[in-house]
N, C-alpha and C positions, 0 to 999 in steps of 0.2 A: 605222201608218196612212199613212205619206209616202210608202211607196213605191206603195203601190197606188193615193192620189191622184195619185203623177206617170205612172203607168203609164193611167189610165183619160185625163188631160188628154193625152197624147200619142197612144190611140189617137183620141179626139176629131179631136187633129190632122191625121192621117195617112187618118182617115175623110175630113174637111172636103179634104184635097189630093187626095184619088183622086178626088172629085168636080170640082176645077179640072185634072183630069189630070197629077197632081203625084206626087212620092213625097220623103217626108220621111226620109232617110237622110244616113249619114256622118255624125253631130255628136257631141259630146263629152259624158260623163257625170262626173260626179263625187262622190262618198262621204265626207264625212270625220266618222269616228267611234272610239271609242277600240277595240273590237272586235279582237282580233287574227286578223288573216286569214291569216299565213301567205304562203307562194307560191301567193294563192289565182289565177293563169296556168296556172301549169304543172300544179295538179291540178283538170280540170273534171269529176271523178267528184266533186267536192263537191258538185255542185249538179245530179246525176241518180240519183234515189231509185233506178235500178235497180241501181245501181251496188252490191256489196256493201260494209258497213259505210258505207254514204252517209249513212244516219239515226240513226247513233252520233254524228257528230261535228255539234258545235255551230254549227259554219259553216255546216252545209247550213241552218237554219233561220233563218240573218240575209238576212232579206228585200231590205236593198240589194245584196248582193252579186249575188244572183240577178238582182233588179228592174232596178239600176242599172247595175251592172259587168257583166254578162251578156247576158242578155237583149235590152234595146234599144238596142244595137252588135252585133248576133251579125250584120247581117246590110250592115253598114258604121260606122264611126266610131272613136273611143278612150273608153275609161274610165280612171278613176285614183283611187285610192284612199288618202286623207290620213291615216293615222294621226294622231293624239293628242289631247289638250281644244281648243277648240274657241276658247277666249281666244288660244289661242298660234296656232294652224293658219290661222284664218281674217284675222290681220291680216297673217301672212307672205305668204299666196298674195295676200291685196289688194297688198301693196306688192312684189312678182312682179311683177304683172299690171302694174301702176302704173310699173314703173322697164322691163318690156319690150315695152311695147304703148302707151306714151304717143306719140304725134305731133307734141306739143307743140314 
């Protein structure tokens, strides 16, 4: 269900910016899940059902990949994709963030 509420709140966005004559591009997406994606860069037949064998492999149907990592950067930004639990991943990228974007 997450990806499709950040996909519905974003088109919100970008609805609400074409109306101040705006365009909400280039910003950064990010995934972190235990899911193994793979080189999922260099193969994006994972994520085009016309693609042969697309809807054999398990990746095609992990919705952030598509949602997140694909989809809403295809047409400016980055995504990045965190592997592992989520106790370990999410207080590394806080103390990341914290030791290279501090001002202090």
């Amino acid at each position: 269900m997450g990806p499709e509420v950040y996909l519905k709140a974003l088109s919100m966005a970008r609805n609400l910016a074409v109306q101040e004559e705006r365009e909400i591009r280039h910003f950064t997406t990010g995934v972190f899940d235990l899911v193994p994606l793979g080189n999922w860069r260099r193969e994006p037949k994972i994520v085009d059902y016309r693609a042969t064998g697309a809807m054999d492999n398990p990746r095609y149907y992990f919705r952030p990949l598509k949602s997140l990592l694909i989809r809403t950067v295809k047409d400016g930004g980055q995504s990045f994709y965190i592997p592992g639990r989520f106790e370990e991943t999410i207080p590394l990228f806080y103390h990341y963030i914290i030791q290279n974007f501090d001002d202090r």
